[in-house]
C-alpha positions as CSV (number, residue, x, y, z in Angstrom):
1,X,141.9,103.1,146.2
2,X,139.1,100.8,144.5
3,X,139.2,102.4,141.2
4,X,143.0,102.3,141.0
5,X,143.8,99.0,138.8
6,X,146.6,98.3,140.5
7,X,145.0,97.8,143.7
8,X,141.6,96.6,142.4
9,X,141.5,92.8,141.7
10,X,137.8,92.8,139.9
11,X,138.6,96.1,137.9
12,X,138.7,94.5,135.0
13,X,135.2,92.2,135.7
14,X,133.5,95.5,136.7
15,X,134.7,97.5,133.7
16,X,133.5,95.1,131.2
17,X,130.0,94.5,133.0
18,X,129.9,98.2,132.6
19,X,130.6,98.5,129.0
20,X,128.1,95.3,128.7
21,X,125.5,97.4,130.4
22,X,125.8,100.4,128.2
23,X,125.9,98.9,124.5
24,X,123.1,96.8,125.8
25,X,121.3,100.0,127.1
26,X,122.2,101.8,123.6
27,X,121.5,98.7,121.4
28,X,117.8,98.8,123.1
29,X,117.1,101.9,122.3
30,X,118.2,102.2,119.3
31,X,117.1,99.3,118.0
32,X,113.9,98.4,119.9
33,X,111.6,100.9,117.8
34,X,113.2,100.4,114.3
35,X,112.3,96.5,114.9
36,X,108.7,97.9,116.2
37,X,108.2,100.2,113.2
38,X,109.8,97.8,110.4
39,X,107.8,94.8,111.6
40,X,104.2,97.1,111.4
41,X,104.9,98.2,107.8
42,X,106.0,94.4,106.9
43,X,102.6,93.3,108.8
44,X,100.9,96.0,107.4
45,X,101.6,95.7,103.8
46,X,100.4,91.7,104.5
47,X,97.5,92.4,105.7
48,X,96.5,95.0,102.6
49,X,97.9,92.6,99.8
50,X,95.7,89.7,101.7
51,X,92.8,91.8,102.2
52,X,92.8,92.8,98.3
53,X,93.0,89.2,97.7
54,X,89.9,88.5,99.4
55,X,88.0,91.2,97.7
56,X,89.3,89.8,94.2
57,X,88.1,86.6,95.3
58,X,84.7,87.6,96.7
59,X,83.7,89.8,93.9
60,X,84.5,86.9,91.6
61,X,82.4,84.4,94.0
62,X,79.8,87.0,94.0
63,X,79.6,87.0,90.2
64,X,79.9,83.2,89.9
65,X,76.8,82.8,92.4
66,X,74.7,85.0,90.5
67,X,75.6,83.0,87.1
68,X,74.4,80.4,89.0
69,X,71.7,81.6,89.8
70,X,70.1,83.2,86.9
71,X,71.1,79.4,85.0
72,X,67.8,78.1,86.2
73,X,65.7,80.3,84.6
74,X,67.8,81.2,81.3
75,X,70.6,80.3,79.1
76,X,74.3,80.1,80.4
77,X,75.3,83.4,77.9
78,X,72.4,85.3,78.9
79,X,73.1,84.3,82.6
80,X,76.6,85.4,82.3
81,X,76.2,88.8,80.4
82,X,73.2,89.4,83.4
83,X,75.7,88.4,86.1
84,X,78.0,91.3,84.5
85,X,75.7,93.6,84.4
86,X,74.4,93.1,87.7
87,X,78.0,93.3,89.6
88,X,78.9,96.3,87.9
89,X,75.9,98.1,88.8
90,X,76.3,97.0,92.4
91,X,80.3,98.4,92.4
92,X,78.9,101.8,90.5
93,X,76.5,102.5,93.3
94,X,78.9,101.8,95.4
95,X,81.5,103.9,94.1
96,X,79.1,106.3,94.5
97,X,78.2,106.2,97.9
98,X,81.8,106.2,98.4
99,X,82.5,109.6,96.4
100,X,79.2,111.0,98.1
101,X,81.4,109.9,101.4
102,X,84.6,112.0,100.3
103,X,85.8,115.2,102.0
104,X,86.1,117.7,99.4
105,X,89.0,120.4,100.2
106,X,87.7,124.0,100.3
107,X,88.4,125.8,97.1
C-alpha cells in the first residue's frame, strides 16, 4: 500500500511537497490581487499628488512669464497686478468651459 506510512518510505517528502503546493496555491490567490489593487491606489495617489504639483508649478510659471513680459513695456507693479488679472481670466474661462462640459442629472 503506497499511501500506508508504514510501508511508504517518501510519505513524509510527498506529504509536505503537498501541503507546500497548496499554501503556495492559496497564498497566490489570495494575495496576488490585494498586492495588484494596493500597489494601483499607492501608484495612483502618486501620480495625482505629482500631477497637481505640476499644475501649481505651471500656473505659477505661467504668471511669472507674463510679469515678464509685460516689464518691458510698464512698471514691475502694473506688470504684476496685469499678470493677475490676466491668469485669472484665463482659469475663469476655463472653468467655464469646464462647467459648460458637465453632465447635469435629470431633475
Amino acid at each position: 500500500m503506497p499511501a500506508n506510512p508504514l510501508t511508504d518510505p517518501n510519505w513524509a517528502a510527498d506529504l509536505a511537497d503537498t501541503v507546500e503546493r497548496v499554501v503556495g496555491t492559496v497564498r497566490e490567490k489570495a494575495t496576488t490581487p490585494v498586492v495588484h489593487i494596493t500597489r494601483g491606489i499607492v501608484y495612483g495617489l502618486l501620480g495625482v499628488f505629482l500631477g497637481i504639483a505640476a499644475v501649481v508649478l505651471l500656473l505659477i510659471g505661467m504668471t511669472r512669464g507674463i510679469q515678464a513680459l509685460l516689464n518691458i513695456g510698464l512698471s514691475n507693479e502694473r506688470s504684476v497686478y496685469i499678470s493677475y488679472l490676466l491668469m485669472g481670466g484665463i482659469l475663469c474661462l476655463a472653468g467655464m468651459l469646464v462647467l459648460r462640459k458637465r453632465h447635469v442629472p435629470d431633475a
